[in-house]
TIKE-393305 format. One record per residue (C-alpha): x, y, z. Coordinates in steps of 0.25 Angstrom, whole numbers, plus 5000, padded with zeros to 4 digits. Each point is the difference from the previous one (the first is absolute). Layout:
XYZ ...
***
This chain:
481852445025 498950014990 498949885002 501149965010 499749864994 501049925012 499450085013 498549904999 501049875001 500850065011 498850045009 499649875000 501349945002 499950105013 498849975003 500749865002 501250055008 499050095009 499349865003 501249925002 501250075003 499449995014 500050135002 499050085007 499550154997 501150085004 499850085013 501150085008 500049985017 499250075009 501049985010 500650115007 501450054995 501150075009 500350124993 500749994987 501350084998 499450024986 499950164994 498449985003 500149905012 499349934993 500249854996 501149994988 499149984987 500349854989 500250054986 500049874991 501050054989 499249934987 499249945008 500249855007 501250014989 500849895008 499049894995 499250064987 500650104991 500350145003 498750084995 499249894999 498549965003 500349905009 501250085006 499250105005 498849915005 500949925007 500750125006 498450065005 499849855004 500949985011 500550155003 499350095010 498850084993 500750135000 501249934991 500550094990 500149954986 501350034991 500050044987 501350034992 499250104988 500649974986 499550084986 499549944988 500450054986 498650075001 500250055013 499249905010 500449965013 500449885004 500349915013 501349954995 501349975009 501050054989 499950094988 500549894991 498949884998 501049904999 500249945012 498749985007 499249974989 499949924988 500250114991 501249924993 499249914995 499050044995 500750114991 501049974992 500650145002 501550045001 500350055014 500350164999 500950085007 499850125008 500850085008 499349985015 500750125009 501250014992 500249844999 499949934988 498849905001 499449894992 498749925000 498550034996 499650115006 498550055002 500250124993 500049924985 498749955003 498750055002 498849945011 499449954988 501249924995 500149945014 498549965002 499849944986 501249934999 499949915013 501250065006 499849945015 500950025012 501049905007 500849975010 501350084999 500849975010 500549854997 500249965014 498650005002 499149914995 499450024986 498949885001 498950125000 500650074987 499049924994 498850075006 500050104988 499850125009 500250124990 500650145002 498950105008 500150154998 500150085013 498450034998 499549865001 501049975010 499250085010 498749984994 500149845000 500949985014 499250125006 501350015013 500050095011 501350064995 500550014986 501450034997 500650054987 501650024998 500450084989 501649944997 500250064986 499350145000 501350054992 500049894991 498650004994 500350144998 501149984991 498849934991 499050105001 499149935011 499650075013 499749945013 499850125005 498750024989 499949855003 499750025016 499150124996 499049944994 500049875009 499650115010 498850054993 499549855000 499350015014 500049854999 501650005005 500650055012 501450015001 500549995014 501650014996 500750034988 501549975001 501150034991 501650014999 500150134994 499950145008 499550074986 498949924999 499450015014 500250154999 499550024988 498749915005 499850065015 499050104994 499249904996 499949945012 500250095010 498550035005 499849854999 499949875009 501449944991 501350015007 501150004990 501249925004 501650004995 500649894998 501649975003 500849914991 501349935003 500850115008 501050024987 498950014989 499950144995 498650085001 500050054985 499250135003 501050065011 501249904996 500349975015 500049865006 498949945008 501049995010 500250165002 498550024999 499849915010 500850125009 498950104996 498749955003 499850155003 500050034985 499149864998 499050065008 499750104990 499449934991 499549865007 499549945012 500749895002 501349914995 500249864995 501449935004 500749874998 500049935011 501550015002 500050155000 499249975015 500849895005 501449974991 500649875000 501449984997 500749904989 499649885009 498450044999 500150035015 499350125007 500750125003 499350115011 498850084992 500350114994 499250155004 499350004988 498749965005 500050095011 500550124992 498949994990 499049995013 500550135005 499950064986 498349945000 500649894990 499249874999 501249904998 499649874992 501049894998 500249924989 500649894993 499349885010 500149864994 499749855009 500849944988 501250084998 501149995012 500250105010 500750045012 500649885006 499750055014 498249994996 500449825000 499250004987 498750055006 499250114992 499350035012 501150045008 500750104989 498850065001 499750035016 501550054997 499450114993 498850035006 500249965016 501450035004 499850105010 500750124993 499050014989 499049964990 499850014985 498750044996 499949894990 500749874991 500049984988 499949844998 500049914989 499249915010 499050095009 499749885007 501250015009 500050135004 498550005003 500249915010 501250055006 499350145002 498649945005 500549875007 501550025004 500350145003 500250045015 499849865005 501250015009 500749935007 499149905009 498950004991 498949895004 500149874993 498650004991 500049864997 500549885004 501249954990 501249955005 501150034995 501349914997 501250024995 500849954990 501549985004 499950125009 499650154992 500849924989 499650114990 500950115007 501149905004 500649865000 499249915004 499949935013 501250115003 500050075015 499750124990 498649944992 499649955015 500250135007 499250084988 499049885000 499650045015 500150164999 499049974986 498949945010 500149854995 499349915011 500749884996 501349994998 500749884990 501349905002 500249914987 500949915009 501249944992 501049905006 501550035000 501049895000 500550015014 498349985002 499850165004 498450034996 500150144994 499050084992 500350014985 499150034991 500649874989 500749885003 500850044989 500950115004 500250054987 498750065002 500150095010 501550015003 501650054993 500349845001 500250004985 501150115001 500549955015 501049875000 499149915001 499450004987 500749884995 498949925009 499050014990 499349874999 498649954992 499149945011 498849964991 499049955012 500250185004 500150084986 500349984987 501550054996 501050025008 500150085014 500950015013 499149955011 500050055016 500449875006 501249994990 500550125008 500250025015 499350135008 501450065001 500349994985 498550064998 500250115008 501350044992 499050024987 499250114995 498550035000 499250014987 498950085000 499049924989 499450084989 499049914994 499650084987 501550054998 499549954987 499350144996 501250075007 499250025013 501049975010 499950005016 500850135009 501249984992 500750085012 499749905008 500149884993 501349935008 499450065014 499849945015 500349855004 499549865001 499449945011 499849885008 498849935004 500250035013 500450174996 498749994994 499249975010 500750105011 499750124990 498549945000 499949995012 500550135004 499150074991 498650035006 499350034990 500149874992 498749905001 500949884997 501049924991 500149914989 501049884999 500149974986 500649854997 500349944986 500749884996 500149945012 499849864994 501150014992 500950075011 499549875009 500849914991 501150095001 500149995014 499450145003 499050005008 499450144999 498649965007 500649975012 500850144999 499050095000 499449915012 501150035008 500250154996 498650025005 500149955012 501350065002 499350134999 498949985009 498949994988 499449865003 499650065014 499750164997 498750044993 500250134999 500349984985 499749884990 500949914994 499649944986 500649904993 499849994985 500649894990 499449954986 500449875007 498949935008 500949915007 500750145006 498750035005 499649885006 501350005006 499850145007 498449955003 499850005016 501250065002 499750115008 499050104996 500650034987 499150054988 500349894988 500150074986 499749914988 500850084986 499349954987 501250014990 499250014988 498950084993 498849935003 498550004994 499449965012 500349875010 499149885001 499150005014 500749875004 501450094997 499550115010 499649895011 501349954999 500850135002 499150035012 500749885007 501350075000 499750144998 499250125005 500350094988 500649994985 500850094991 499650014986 500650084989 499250134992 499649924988 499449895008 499150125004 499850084988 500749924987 500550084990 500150014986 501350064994 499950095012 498550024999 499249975012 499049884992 499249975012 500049945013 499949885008 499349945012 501349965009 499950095010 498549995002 500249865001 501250005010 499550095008 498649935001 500949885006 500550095011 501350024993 500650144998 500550054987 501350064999 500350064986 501750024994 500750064995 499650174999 501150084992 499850145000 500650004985 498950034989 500649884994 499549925008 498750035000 498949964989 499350134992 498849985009 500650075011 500750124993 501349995003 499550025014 500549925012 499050065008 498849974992 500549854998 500049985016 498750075000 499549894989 500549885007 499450045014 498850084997 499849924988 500449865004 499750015013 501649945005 500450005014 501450054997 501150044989 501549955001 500750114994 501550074996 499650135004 499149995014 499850165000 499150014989 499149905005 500050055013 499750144995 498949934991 499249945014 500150135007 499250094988 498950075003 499249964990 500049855004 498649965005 499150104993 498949914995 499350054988 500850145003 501249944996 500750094989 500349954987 501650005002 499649915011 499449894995 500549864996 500149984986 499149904992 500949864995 500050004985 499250134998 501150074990 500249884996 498750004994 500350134993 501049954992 499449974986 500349884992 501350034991 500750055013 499549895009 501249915006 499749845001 499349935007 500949945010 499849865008 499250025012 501049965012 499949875007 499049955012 501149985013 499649845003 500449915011 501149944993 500550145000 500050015014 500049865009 501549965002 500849905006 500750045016 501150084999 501449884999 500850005009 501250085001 501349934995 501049975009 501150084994 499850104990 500949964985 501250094997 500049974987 499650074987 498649974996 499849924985 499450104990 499349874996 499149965013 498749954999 498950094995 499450085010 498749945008 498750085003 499649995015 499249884997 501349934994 499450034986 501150054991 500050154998 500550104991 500850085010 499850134991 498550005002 500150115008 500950084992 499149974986 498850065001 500750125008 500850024986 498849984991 499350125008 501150094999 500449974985 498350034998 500350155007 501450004990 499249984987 499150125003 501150085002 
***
């Protein structure tokens, strides 16, 4: 746009990504591929709609260069072609400047209205301003959709015209869509004089022109006809109205016969392909795809976000929406269209026709957390059950103590959490216990195994707080277990490496008269696992004095779980946790710390663990975008990846043990320097460094150094004699850290709510 005064910053501000984001030159496999049920055969294509438009803004330098970064090198590049006053072309998501720019501000201009296909429309449209306007004025582009981070709005990146979008990003495959033929009609601007002379600059080749209107692909076709571009019509919403033949998208969608007359191919939602009903769960596929094969139809879906939620039955995983449409047995589509081509590049080249019993690639073990607790209740028969079909090696039991001393596996102590006990009887039996929680909660042992068994499951929805809930159909399903049930299922499933005995508070459940230690002992031994070998039993506790009590007790694995963000842990510290425990379970942040959801570095932990001979278990993964920093582009896959190939951790304790037994099993694991771009682990605190000063969050404080006192403890007490049968005082002592120093019981729960009100305040 004129001298284009912006695009110099931005190079350079790329030239930094393309150094830092980690990401190496995009290449696409050289693997071999089944057949693909795709029109060609061929492998389905990436069209990054604006480019990389999930992170930066649609249209934008960054966008596109992010999108060339870590795409295949045949990726296509997307561009929604708006006019100017003067009649330029410009790489713009909508026709009207307002939203994903800061046009508003920088005039002082009434918003107009227009009539936009028959609907009265207001805003400031590109038509009332010409390329020069644009340029000189410093009208930059931003992020417009305000559940993704702004924090690069600051990067000035100005409005390209379609021309130096290909001549500065130079992609394989350019993409124009043509929305509002019709409209810029109605004010005397062409796209079709528009495309003619882009086509006499031998500089730019279009490789697909897309549009919503049959009239306009019509009245183009000549044009293109002895050419190399395929034209392409767009469906919108089933009930919108096509204004040149007045019929519904849905009706047209009947006669693709009549589509071919005019284009080579058709963009569709995604739900015109696979529907979901009310609930956002997966109905059968429609024929669509097929039909517009038999008719020579390329089919391209769109509408593919990581951050917006979809069918329930994909668990959150991006990865696995798209296999859905690309490797489902029936058919193919012969491209997405994705807000984030990351994703879908990886599932084409790395996911697609694994099968079954796809090879392990690397050696993570996998844990689960409460079961497949993502998909159902946890610690349910149900979250179990999935949890061993999903390919998890290690199978968990939080242990919990009832009052008639039954071990069972729950998930809290508190069964508010994971139970109906608050809408059952025995919610009158709240009680504050401040040695276990703050506020009040109805514990396990105040209820006996038979009144437990009478309550409801809850599945857990962890960010409920941005409406992201967990298989609300199955939210009340499947039923508690014993100890001891658990460890039949476990041991009747062959394809588990082991199990993990979880223990909590058992200090405290000591004084009680509980003596859950001594529980799990005997459960074990009652089901043969302090004789078999043929899986491992691991025992993990924050506790020390839990682990010591388990040490030289068979040939269990001892499990240390640091309950903080650390910064890194004194060497005397690690010699001391080598004297209970073979391995240690840290959270994410003590790996990569974050900054209001920013990756802003990382640490030495698991180098320093693990050169003590101590494994490193990482918790908790959540397929949930929320739950994951920027870094990782709302990508659960790519924030295993990170951790592993990144890192270097030996496993991941996870809600949804499918996507990271998919992530070990990809082919394009173990590739060396061939390792594709979507592929590699991203670089701690590399977008970090892209956010400019005025949009940079604070610094925050780094997270303390794990000490001895942290972790050297007194024995375990004894168990009381009798357990009290009175109420608990709201007013007990203060409660003690493992050393018998006073603790804030919250300090678990505070930084997890800092974090997540960080991610809020950049929604």
């Amino acid at each position: 746009m004129g001298s284009f005064r912006g695009i110099s910053v931005a190079f350079f501000v790329v030239q930094a990504l393309l150094a830092s984001v980690v990401l190496v030159s995009a290449q696409g496999s050289t693997t071999a591929r089944p057949l693909w049920q795709t029109l060609s055969g061929d492998s389905p294509f990436v069209v990054a709609r604006g480019g990389f438009s999930g992170i930066f803004a649609d249209s934008s330098f960054g966008a596109y260069s992010l999108a060339l970064l870590t795409g295949p090198s045949d990726v296509i590049l997307w561009c929604d072609v708006q006019l100017t006053k003067d009649g330029a072309g410009i790489c713009f998501p909508d026709l009207k400047l307002d939203n994903n720019s800061n046009i508003a501000s920088v005039f002082n201009d009434k918003p107009t209205t227009y009539l936009v296909n028959g609907v009265s429309t207001q805003g400031l449209f590109s038509i009332d301003y010409t390329l020069k306007d644009l340029g000189k004025n410093n009208v930059f582009l931003s992020q417009g959709v305000y559940s993704r981070t702004n924090k690069f709005d600051g990067q000035n990146y100005p409005i390209m015209t379609v021309q130096d979008t290909y001549t500065q990003l130079k992609p394989l495959g350019f993409w124009l869509n043509i929305q509002h033929d019709a409209f810029y009609a109605q004010h005397n601007l062409s796209m079709r004089s528009f495309l003619l002379s882009l086509t006499r600059n031998a500089a730019v080749t279009i490789d697909y022109i897309s549009s919503p209107e049959v009239a306009f692909l019509q009245n183009i076709a000549p044009i293109f006809r002895r050419s190399a571009t395929k034209l392409v019509f767009r469906f919108l919403g089933q009930e919108d109205v096509e204004p040149s033949t007045n019929q519904t998208y849905v009706s047209l969608s009947k006669n693709l016969t009549f589509i071919k007359t005019f284009a080579s191919g058709i963009i569709v939602p995604k739900s015109y392909i696979w529907p979901v009903d009310g609930s956002l769960y997966l109905q059968p596929s429609t024929s669509i795809v097929l039909d517009a094969h038999k008719e020579g139809l390329e089919v391209f879906a769109s509408e593919f976000y990581n951050d917006v939620p979809f069918s329930f039955n994909y668990s959150y995983d991006p990865v696995a929406e798209y296999l859905q449409f690309v490797d489902n047995g029936k058919f193919s589509v012969d491209g997405v269209i994705s807000d984030f081509p990351i994703t879908p590049s990886a599932a084409i080249d790395c996911f697609a026709h694994l099968g079954n019993n796809a090879s392990k690639q690397v050696d993570l073990l996998v844990i689960s957390n409460n079961g497949a607790s993502g998909d159902y209740p946890g610690c349910t028969d149900m979250a179990y059950e999935k949890a061993i079909e999903d390919g998890v090696d290690v199978l968990d039991c939080p242990v919990q103590i009832t009052k008639d001393g039954t071990p069972i596996c729950l998930g809290a102590i508190n069964l508010i959490d994971g139970t109906t006990v608050i809408r059952s009887g025995f919610s009158n039996l709240t009680t504050t216990i401040p040695e276990l929680m703050q506020g009040s909660g109805i514990f396990t042992f105040n209820l006996s195994w038979s009144d437990i068994q009478t309550l409801e499951p809850v599945i857990s929805s962890p960010q409920s707080q941005y409406k992201l809930f967990r298989n609300p159909k199955f939210k009340n399903a499947g039923k508690f277990l014993t100890l001891s049930d658990f460890l039949s299922m476990a041991k009747n499933a062959s394809s588990l490496h082991g199990v993990l005995i979880s223990i909590e508070n058992a200090p405290y459940l000591a004084e009680q008269g509980f003596g859950v230690t001594d529980a799990v002992l005997n459960a074990l031994s009652k089901a043969g696992y302090d004789k078999q070998t043929a899986q491992k039993v691991m025992i993990q506790s924050s506790n020390s004095s839990v682990l010591m009590k388990f040490k030289g007790k068979a040939n269990y694995q001892l499990v240390y779980k640091v309950d903080e963000d650390i910064g890194g842990a004194q060497s005397s510290t690690i010699e001391d946790i080598r004297r209970f425990a073979s391995a240690v379970v840290i959270s994410k942040d003590s790996v990569f710390p974050e900054n209001s959801a920013f990756l802003a570095g990382t640490t030495d932990v698991v180098q320093r663990l693990q050169a003590a001979n101590l494994s490193v278990f990482v918790q908790t993964f959540s397929n949930e975008f929320t739950a994951q920093a920027w870094d990782f582009f709302s990508d659960a896959t790519i924030e295993i990846n990170s951790f592993y190939a990144g890192a270097g951790i030996n496993g991941v304790i996870t809600d949804f043990p499918k996507t990271s037994d998919r992530y070990r099993r990809n082919r394009c694991l173990n590739r060396g320097n061939k390792t594709p771009g979507y592929m590699t682990p991203v670089q701690p605190g590399s977008l970090l460094q892209l956010v400019t000063t005025e949009y940079l969050p604070p610094a925050e404080a780094p997270n303390p150094y794990l000490t001895e006192a942290d972790v050297v403890e007194p024995p375990l007490p004894p168990v009381a004699a009798k357990t009290p049968t009175s109420t608990p005082s709201g007013t007990a002592s203060a409660p003690r850290s493992p050393n018998g120093q006073p603790k804030v019981a919250a300090s678990v729960i505070a930084p997890l709510m800092a974090l997540l009100l960080a991610i809020y305040l950049l929604f």
